[in-house]
C-alpha positions in Angstrom: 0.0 0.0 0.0 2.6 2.4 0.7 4.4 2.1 -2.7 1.4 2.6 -4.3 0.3 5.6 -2.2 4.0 7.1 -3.0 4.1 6.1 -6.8 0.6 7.9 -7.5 1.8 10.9 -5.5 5.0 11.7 -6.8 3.0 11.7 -10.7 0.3 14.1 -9.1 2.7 16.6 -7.1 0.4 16.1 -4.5 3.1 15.0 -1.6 6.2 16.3 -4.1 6.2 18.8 -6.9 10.2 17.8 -7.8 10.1 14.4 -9.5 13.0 12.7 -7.8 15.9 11.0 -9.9 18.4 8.5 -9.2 20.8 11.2 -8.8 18.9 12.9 -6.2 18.8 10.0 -4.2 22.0 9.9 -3.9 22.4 13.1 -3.0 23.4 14.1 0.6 22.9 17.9 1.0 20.4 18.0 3.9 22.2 15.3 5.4 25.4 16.6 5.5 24.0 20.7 6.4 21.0 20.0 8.5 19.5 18.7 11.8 16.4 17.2 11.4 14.5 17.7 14.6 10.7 16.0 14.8 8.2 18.0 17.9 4.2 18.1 18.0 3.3 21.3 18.9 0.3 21.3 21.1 -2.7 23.8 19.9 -4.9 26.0 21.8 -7.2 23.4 22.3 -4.9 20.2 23.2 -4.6 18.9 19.7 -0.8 18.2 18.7 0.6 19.1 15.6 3.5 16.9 14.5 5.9 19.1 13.0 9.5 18.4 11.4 12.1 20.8 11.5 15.1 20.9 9.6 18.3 23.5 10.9 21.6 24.1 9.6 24.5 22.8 11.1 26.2 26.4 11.0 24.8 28.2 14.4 27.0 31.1 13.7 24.1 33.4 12.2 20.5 33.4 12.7 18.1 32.4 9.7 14.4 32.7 9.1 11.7 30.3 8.9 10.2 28.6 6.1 7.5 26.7 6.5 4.8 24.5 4.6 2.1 22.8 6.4 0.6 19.7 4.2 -2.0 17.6 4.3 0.3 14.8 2.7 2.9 13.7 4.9 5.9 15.9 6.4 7.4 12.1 5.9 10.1 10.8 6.5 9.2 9.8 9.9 11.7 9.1 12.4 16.0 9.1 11.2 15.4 9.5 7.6 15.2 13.0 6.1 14.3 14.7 2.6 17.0 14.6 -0.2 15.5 18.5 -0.9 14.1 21.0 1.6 12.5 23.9 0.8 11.3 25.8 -2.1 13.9 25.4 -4.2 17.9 24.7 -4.1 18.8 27.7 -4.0 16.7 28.7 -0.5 18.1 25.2 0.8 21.6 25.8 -0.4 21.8 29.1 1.5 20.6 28.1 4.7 17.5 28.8 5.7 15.3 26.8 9.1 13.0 24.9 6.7 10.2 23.6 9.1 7.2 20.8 7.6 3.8 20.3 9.2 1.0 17.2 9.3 -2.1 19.4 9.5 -5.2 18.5 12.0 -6.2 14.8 11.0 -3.8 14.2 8.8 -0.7 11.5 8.8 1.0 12.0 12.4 -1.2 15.0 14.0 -3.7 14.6 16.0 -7.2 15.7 15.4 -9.6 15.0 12.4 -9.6 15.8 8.9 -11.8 18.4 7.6 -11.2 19.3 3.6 -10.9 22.7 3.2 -11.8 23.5 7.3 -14.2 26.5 7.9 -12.6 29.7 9.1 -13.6 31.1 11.9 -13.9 35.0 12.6 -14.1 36.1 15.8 -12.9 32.9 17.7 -13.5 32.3 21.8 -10.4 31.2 23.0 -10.6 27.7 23.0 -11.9 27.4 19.3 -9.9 26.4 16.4 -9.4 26.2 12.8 -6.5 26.2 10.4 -6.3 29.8 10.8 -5.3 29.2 14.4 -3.4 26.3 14.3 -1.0 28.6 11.4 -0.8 30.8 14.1 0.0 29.0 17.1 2.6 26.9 15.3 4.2 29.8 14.4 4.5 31.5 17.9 6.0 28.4 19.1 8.5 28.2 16.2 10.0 31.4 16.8 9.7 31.3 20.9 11.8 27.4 20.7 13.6 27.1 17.4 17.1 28.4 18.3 18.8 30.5 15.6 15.5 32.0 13.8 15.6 35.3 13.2 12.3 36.3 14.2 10.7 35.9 10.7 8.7 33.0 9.2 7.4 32.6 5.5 4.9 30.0 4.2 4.5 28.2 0.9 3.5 25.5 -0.8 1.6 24.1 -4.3 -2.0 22.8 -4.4 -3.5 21.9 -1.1 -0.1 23.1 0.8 -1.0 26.3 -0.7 -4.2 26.6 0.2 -2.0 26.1 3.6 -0.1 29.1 2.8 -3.4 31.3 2.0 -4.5 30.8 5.1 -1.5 31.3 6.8 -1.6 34.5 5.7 -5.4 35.7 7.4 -4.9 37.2 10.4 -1.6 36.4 10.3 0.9 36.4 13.2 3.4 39.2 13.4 6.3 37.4 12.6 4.7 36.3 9.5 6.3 38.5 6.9 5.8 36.6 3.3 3.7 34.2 2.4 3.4 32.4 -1.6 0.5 30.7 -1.8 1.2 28.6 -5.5 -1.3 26.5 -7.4 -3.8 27.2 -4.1 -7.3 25.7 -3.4 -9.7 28.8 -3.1 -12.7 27.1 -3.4 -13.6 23.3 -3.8 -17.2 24.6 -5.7 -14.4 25.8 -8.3 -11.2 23.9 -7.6 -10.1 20.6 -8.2 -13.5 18.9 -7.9 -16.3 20.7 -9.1 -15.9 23.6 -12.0 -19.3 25.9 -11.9 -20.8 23.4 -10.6 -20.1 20.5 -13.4 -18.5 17.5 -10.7 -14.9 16.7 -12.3 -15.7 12.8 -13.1 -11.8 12.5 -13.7 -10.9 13.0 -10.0 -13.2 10.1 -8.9 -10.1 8.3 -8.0 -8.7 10.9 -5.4 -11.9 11.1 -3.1 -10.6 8.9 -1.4 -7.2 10.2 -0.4 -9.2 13.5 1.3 -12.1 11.5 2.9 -11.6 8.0 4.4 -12.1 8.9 8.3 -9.1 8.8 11.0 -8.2 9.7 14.4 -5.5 8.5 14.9 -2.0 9.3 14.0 -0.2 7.1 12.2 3.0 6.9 9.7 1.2 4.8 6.9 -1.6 4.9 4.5 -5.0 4.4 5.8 -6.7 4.8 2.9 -6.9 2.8 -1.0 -7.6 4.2 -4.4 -10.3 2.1 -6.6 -9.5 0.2 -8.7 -11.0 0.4 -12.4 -9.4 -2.7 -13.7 -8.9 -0.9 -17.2 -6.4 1.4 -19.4 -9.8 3.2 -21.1 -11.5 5.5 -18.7 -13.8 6.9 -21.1 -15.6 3.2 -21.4 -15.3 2.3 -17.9 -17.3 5.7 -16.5 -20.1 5.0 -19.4 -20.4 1.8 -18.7 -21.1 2.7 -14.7 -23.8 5.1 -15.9 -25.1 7.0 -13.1 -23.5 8.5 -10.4 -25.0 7.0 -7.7 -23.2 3.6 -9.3 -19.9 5.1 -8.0 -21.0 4.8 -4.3 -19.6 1.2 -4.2 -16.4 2.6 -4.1 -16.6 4.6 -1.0 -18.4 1.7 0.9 -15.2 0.9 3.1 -17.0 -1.4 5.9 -17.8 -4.3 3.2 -21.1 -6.4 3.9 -21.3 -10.3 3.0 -24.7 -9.2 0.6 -25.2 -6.9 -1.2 -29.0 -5.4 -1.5 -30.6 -2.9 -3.0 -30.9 -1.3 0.5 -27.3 -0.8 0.8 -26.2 0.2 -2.4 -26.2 4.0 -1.7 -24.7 3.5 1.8 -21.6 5.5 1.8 -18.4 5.9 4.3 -16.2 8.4 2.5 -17.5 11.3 4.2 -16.1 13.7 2.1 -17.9 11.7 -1.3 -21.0 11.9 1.1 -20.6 15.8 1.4 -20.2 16.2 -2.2 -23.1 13.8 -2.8 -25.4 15.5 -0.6 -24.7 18.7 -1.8 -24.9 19.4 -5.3 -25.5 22.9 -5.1 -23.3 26.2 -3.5 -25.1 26.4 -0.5 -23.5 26.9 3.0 -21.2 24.0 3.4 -19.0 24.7 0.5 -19.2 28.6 1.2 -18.0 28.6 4.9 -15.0 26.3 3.0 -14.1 28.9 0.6 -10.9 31.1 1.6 -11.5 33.3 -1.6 -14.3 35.1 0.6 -11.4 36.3 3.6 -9.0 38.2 1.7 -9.8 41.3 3.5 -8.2 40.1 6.4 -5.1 39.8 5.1 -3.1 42.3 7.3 -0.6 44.8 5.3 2.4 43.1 7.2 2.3 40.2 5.2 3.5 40.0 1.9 2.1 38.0 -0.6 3.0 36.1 -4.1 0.2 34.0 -5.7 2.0 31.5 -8.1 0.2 29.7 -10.7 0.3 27.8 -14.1 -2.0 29.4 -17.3 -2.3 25.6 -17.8 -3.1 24.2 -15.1 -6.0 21.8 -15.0 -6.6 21.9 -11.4 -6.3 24.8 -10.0 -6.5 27.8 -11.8 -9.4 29.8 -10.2 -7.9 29.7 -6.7 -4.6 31.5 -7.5 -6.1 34.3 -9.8 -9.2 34.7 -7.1 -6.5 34.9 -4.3 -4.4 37.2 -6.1 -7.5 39.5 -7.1 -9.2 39.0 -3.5 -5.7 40.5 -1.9 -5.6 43.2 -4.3 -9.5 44.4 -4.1 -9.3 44.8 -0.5 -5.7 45.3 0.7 -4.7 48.3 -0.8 -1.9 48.9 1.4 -0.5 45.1 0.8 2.7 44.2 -1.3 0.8 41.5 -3.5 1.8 40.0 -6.9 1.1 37.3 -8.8 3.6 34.6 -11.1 2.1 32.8 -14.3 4.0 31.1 -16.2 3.1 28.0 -19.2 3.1 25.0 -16.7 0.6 22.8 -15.6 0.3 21.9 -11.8 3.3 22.7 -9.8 5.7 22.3 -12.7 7.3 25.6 -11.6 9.3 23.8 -8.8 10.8 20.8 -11.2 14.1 20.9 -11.6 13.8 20.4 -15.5 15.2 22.3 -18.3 12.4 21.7 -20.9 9.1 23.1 -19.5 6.4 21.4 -21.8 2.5 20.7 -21.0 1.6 17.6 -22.8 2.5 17.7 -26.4 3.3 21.7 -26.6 7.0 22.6 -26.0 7.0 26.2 -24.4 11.0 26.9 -24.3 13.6 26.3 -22.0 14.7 27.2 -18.2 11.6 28.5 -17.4 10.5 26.8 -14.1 14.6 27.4 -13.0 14.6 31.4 -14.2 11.6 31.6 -11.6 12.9 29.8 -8.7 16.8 31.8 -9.0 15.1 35.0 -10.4 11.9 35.4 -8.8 11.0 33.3 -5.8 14.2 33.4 -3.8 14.6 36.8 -4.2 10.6 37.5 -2.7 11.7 35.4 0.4 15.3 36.6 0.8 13.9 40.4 0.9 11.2 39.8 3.0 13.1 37.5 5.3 16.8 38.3 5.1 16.8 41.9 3.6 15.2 45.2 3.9 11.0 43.3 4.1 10.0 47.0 2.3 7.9 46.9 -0.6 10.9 47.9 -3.1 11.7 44.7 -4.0 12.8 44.8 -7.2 10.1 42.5 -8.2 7.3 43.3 -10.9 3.4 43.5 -10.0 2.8 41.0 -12.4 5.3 38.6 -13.9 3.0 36.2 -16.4 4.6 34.5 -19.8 3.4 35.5 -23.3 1.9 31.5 -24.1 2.3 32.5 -27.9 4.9 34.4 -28.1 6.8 32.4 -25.6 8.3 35.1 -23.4 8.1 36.7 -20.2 6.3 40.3 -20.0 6.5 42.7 -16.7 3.6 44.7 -15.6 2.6 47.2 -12.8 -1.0 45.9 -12.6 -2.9 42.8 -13.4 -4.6 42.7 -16.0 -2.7 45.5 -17.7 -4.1 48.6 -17.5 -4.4 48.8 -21.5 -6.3 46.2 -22.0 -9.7 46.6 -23.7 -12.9 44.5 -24.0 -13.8 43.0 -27.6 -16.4 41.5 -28.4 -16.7 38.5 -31.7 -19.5 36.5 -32.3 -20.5 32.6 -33.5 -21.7 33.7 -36.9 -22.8 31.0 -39.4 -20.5 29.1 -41.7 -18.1 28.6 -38.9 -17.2 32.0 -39.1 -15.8 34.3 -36.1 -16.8 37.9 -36.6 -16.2 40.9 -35.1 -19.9 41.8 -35.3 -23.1 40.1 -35.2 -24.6 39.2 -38.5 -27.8 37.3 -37.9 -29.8 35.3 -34.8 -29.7 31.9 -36.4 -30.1 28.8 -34.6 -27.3 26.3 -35.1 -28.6 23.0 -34.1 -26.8 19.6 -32.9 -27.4 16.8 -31.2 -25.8 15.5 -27.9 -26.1 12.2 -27.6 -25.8 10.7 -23.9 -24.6 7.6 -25.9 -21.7 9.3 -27.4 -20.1 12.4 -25.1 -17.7 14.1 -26.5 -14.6 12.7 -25.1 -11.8 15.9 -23.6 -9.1 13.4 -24.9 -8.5 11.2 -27.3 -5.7 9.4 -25.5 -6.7 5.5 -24.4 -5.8 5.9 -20.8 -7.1 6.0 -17.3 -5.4 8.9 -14.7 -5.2 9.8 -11.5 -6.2 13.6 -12.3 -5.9 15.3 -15.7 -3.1 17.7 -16.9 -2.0 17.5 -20.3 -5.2 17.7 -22.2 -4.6 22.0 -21.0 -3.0 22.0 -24.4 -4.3 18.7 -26.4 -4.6 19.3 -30.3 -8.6 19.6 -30.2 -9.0 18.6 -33.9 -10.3 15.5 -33.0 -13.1 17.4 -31.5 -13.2 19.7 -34.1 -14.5 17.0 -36.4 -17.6 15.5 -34.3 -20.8 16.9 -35.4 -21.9 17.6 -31.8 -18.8 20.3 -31.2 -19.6 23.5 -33.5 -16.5 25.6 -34.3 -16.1 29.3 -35.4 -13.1 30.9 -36.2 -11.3 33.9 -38.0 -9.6 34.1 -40.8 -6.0 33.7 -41.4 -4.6 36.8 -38.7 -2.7 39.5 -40.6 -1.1 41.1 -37.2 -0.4 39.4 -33.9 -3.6 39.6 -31.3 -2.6 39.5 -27.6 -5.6 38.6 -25.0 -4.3 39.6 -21.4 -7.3 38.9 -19.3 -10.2 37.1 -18.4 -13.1 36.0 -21.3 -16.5 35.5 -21.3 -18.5 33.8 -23.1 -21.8 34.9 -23.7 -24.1 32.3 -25.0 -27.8 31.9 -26.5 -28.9 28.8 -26.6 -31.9 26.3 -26.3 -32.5 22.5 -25.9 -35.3 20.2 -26.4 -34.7 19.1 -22.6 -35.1 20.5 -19.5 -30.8 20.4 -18.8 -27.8 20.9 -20.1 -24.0 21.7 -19.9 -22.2 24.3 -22.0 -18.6 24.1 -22.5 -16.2 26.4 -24.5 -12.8 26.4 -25.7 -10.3 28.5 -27.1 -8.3 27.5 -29.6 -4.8 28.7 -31.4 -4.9 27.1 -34.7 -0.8 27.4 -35.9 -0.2 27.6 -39.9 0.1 24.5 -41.6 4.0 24.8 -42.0 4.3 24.9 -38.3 7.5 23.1 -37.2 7.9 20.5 -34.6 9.4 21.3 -32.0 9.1 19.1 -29.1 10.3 15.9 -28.7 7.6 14.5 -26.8 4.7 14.9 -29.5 3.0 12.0 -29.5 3.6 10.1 -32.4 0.5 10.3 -34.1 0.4 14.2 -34.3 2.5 16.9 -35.9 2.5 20.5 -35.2 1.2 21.0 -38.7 -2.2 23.2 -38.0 -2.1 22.0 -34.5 -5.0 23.2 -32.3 -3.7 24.6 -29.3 -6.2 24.7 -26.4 -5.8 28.0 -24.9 -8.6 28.0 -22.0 -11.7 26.2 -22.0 -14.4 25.8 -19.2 -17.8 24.6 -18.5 -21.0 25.7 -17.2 -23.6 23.3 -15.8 -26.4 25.3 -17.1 -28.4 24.7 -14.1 -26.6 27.6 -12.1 -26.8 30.0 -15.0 -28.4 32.4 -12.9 -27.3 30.7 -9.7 -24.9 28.5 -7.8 -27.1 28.1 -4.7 -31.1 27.9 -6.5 -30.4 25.8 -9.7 -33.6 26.0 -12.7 -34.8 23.9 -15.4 -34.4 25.2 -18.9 -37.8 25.4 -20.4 -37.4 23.3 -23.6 -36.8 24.7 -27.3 -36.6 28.3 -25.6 -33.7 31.0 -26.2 -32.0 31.7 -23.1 -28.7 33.4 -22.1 -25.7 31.6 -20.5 -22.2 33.3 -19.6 -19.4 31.4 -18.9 -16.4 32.8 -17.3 -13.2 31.6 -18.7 -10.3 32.1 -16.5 -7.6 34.9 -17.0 -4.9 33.7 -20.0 -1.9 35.7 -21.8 -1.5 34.3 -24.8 -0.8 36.0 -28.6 -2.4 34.7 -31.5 0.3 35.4 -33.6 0.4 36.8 -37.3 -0.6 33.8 -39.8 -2.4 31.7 -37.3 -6.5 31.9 -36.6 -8.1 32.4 -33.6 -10.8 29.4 -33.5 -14.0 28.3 -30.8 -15.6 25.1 -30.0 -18.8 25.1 -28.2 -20.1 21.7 -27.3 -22.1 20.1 -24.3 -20.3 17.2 -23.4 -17.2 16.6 -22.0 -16.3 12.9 -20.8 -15.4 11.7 -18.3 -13.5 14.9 -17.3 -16.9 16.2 -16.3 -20.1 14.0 -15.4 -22.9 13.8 -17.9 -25.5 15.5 -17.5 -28.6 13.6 -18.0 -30.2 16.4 -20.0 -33.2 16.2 -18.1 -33.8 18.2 -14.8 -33.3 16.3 -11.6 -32.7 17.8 -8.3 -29.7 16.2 -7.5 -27.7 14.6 -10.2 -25.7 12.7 -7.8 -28.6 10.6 -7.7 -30.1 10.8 -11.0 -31.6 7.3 -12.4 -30.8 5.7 -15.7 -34.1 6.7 -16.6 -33.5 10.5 -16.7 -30.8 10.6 -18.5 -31.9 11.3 -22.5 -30.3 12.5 -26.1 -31.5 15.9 -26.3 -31.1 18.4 -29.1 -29.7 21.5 -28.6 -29.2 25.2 -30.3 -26.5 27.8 -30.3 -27.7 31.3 -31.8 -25.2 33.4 -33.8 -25.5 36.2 -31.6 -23.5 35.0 -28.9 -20.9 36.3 -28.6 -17.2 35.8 -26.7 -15.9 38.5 -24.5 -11.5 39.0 -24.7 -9.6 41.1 -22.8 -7.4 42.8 -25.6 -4.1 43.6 -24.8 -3.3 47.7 -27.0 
């Protein structure tokens, strides 16, 4: 169990964002530099915290305190220690008190597990959340860890930085930077659900966040399913509803199996998202995006984050806003570069995303350029908001550089509007209000891949060659002619639909595409062998919108059937140039499988526990005047 708890892991950066090679292994840095040191740290209310801190061996000079609180594993337990500490060599190599954390419930800490725990404002004195166990771990750090200089900074990608973010709220005072990368904001939006659409393709890592504990322990106490297949796509059709899932979170087996039992589940965080479908209270008191204004001016902030990055995309950019609407006083920026989930921190040369090569030494020109210098200012140097360090440091995707700016978006960026005109035409402005009919059938979802594969969670389809969607008769594409001048979008886009269906439900889902020339040259040599780069469809950005919450996360409605009705989709923020000689292309389609569920196209109240007997083909209509929203950069 523990191999294959390690060896799932390390491919989803969720315990490591370095892959490790053979030649790391070997090497003996920490060993030889540091004293590994393993406490628990009692909280205001009795729970302990195990925490492992690592110290350099030279006690001539004080250092500060970087810390990372995780929900998986500060491991190794006991004499071994990490081959690399930190956030990236360079921190490690200079010496710096490098301190990991087991959060409440999780691994060797005491407590129990909630995902995403409520913060709580105004706490009595004896209540706790993880805003207050960041807090009190800190003020015993810098009372009882000898040679710390007084200041501590957080990080960490994913879940760990959804650590960091909250670190930050109502921070202690000798929190001085804090770089909350790839960071959960909001589990309605991250990871598992996107506007309300459930993300089918992280079925497997329910699991991993909700099998019950309460006791430490050094060892797995949890077991992924197993699908017994390489073709994901075939297995999740076959298992229909999702209510046919719930066998995999019955963890107490019974000798029968009845029909009483089948919807039993253990996995209480599959239970919570099971039982509620919609935003209501329980995912908002979860949400951290909602407590930016209590980030104090003392703390300095820099939200981290890929442009392709398939999990979490809306926390970083609606941390990074949050910060700026309400803390004007606050040094906050914001990193973006052309990875996918934590790829920032690998110690790679290349930096592709799936099949699309975007240069080289990117992820190692942020760690040495741009990350060491945020902490070693706010830590080591002067802490004042002169850092040398831009507002907004984000890579050109199509262009393939990196561009500087003194506000996020940049401040000369205007709105354009085109719109899905007939004959698969893009135009700048609206021609007609003609209905473009297709049929999606729940037979035959549009797959988000065309790879033969099952994952853990998805990455690389962020920049798949979409022309094998482009070609189904249920995905309806628009696009520009040939571009005679390079066209920049720096921004967010929205999408701003007109459609209908012969049903009562539906989902809408857009996409962005760069189509490149047809004498585009290859240029990565991980391509898959089956594609060139010849007129390769880059997907830029793409979301979906369960069309239920059109007007609403919290009070879902039916469509009425065969009637015109208005449905924006937010696309999150890219910076990308459609360069001269390429076209600017986008799909519209209502099925996406199995990254999102299938929606039965009929209205239920909960499709969590929709029957095979709601779910039906529908027919459904785009008009041509919708129209997309860009943020154009001047």
């Amino acid at each position: 169990m523990k191999k294959i708890f390690l060896s799932i892991l390390t491919i989803t950066l969720f315990i490591s964002c370095t892959k490790t090679t053979k030649e790391e292994k070997k090497d003996t840095y920490v060993v030889d530099n540091y004293t590994k040191t393993e406490v628990d740290i009692t909280m205001r209310d009795g729970i302990k915290l195990h925490t492992t801190i690592y110290s350099p061996k030279d006690t001539s000079k004080e250092y500060p305190i970087l810390m990372q609180r995780t929900p998986y594993s500060s491991r190794p337990y006991g004499e071994g220690m990490k081959t690399k500490i930190g956030p990236n060599v360079h921190l490690m190599k200079e010496g710096n008190i490098v301190v990991y954390q087991d959060v409440r419930g999780r691994w060797m800490s005491e407590g129990v597990y909630d995902n995403m725990r409520a913060y709580i404002p105004n706490k009595t004195e004896k209540q706790s959340d993880e805003v207050s166990d960041t807090y009190d771990t800190i003020d015993w750090l810098v009372k009882n860890v000898e040679n710390n200089n007084g200041n501590v900074g957080t990080w960490g990608i994913s879940y760990p930085g959804h650590y960091a973010t909250v670190s930050a709220i109502d921070a202690h005072p000798a929190l001085k930077a804090a770089s909350p990368q790839a960071c959960i904001g909001d589990f309605f939006f991250d990871d598992f659900h996107h506007n309300g659409a459930f993300l089918l393709s992280y079925f497997r890592a329910v699991s991993l966040f909700g099998t019950y504990k309460d006791t430490p322990t050094d060892s797995a106490w949890y077991s992924f399913p197993k699908m017994n297949t390489k073709d994901q796509y075939q297995f999740f059709l076959d298992k229909g509803p999702l209510s046919n899932l719930n066998e995999y979170f019955q963890y107490e087996k019974l000798d029968v199996k009845t029909v009483e039992n089948k919807d039993r589940i253990d996995d209480f965080f599959w239970k919570e998202i099971v039982e509620h479908p919609n935003y209501d209270e329980v995912w908002k008191s979860k949400g951290i995006i909602q407590h930016m204004d209590k980030v104090p001016s003392s703390v300095a902030t820099m939200i981290v984050g890929g442009f392709f990055d398939a999990e979490d995309l809306y926390g970083p950019f609606e941390t990074y806003k949050g910060i700026e609407k309400h803390g004007k006083d606050n040094y906050n920026t914001m990193v973006f570069g052309p990875w996918d989930h934590g790829k920032w921190a690998s110690s790679g040369v290349k930096n592709s995303v799936g099949n699309y090569y975007f240069g080289d030494s990117i992820s190692l020109k942020f760690q040495k350029e741009i990350e060491t210098k945020f902490f070693n200012h706010f830590l080591k140097g002067k802490g004042d908001k002169n850092s040398g360090l831009p507002e907004a440091y984000v890579y050109d995707s199509g262009r393939k550089e990196w561009k500087s700016y003194d506000a996020w978006p940049p401040k000369n960026v205007v709105k354009e509007a085109m719109f899905l005109s007939d004959n698969q035409e893009l135009t700048s402005t609206k021609k007609s209000s003609n209905a473009i009919k297709f049929i999606s059938d729940i037979k035959r979802p549009v797959p988000y891949s065309e790879d033969i594969k099952t994952v853990f969670t998805p990455r690389k389809y962020m920049t798949d060659d979409q022309r094998f969607a482009a070609r189904r008769p249920d995905v309806l594409v628009f696009e520009t002619d040939v571009l005679t001048e390079d066209y920049t979008l720096a921004g967010d886009i929205l999408a701003k639909l007109k459609v209908a269906t012969t049903g009562s439900a539906a989902d809408w889902i857009v996409k962005v595409i760069d189509v490149h020339p047809s004498d585009y040259k290859e240029n990565n040599d991980k391509l898959q062998d089956h594609l060139k780069m010849s007129n390769y469809h880059l997907m830029v950005r793409s979301e979906v919108m369960r069309g239920r919450f059109r007007e609403s996360f919290e009070h879902p409605k039916p469509f009425t059937p065969n009637k015109k009705t208005g449905v924006d989709i937010k696309l999150q923020d890219v910076f990308h140039t459609f360069k001269k000689g390429h076209k600017l292309q986008i799909q519209v389609q209502s099925t996406w499988f199995p990254l999102i569920d299938l929606n039965p196209q009929t209205y239920v109240d909960n499709i969590f526990k929709a029957e095979e007997k709601d779910f039906k083909t529908q027919t459904h209509s785009v008009f041509t005047d919708s129209s997309i929203e860009f943020s154009v950069l001047k």
